[in-house]
matplotlib code that plots the C-alpha trace (Angstrom):
import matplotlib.pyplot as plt

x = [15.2, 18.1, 19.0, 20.1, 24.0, 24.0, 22.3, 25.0, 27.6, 26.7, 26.1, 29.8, 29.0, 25.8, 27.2, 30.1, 27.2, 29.4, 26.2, 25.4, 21.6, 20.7, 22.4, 21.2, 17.5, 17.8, 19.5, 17.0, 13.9, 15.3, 16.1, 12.8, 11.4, 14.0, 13.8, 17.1, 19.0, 17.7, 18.9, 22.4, 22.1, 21.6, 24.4, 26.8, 25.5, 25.9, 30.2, 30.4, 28.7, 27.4, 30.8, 32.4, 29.7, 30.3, 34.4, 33.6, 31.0, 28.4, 24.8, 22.5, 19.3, 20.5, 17.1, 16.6, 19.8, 19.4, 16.0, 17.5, 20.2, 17.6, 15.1, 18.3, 19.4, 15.9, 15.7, 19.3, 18.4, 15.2, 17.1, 20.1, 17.2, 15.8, 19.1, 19.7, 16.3, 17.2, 20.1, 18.4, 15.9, 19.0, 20.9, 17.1, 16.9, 21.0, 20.0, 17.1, 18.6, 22.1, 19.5, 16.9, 20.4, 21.5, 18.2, 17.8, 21.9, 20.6, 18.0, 20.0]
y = [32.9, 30.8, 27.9, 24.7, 25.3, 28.2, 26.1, 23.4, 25.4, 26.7, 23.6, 23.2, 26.7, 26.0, 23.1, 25.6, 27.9, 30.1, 31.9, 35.7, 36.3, 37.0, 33.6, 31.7, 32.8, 31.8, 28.6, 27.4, 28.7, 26.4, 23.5, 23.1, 23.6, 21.3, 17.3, 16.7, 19.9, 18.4, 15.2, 16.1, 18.4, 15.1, 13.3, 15.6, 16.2, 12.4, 12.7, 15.0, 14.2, 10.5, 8.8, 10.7, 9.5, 6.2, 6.4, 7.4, 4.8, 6.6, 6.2, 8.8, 9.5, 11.6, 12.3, 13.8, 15.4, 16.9, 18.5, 20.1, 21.5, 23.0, 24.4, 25.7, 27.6, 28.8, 30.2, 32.0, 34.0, 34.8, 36.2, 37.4, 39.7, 40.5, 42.2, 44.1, 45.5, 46.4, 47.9, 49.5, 51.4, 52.2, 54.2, 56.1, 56.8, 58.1, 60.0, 61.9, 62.7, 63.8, 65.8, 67.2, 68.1, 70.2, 71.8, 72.2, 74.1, 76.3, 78.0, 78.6]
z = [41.8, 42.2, 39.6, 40.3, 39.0, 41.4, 44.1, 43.7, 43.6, 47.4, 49.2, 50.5, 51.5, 52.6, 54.8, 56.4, 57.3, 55.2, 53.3, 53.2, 54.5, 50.2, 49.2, 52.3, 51.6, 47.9, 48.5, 51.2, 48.6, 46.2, 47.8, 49.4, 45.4, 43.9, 44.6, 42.6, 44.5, 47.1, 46.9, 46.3, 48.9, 51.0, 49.5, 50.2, 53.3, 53.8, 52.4, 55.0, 57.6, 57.5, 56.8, 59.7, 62.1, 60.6, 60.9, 64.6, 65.1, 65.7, 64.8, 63.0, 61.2, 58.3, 57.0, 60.1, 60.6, 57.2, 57.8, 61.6, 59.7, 57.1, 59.8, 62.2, 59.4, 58.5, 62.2, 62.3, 58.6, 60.9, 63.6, 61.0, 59.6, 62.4, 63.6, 60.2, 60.8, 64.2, 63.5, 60.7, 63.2, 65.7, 62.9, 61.8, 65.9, 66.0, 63.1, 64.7, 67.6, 65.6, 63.6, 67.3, 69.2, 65.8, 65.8, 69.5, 69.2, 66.2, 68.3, 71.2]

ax = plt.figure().add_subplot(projection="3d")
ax.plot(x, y, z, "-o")
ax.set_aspect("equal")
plt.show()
């Protein structure tokens, strides 16, 4: 379980999309448990995010915003695990047939 030093640390990170599968899986479990990570989560989302729409004059909900981010980044671990697991069963298949064709040249 991830504390909140480490969880602060990793929101610059977090905010690059810059986060390992491990650390994004950890940071997300403990923003949604922590109100305070949370909340600086949200104001540095706002530094920088918020004041460039502002510079740019552009309008946004950054609650919103904020929770898209959260939930977009919740769906690409999903999918980033997905494909370790795929990959995963492609090396156990390579393997097998590496290890059937051996077999298969032993007999002959």
């Amino acid at each position: 379980m991830m504390n909140c030093d480490a969880a602060q640390k990793l929101i610059p990170e977090f905010l690059d999309d810059d986060l390992d599968n491990q650390e994004l899986a950890d940071f997300i479990e403990h923003i949604e448990s922590c109100p305070e990570c949370k909340e600086e989560l949200t104001i540095q989302f706002l530094v920088k995010v918020g004041m460039k729409r502002l510079e740019d004059g552009n309008t946004f909900n950054l609650n919103k915003e904020l929770e898209i981010l959260l939930s977009d980044a919740k769906k690409r671990l999903s999918v980033r695990r997905s494909l370790v697991l795929l990959s995963f069963g492609l090396e156990i298949a390579v393997a097998s047939m590496l290890a059937i064709c051996l077999l298969l040249l032993i007999a002959l």
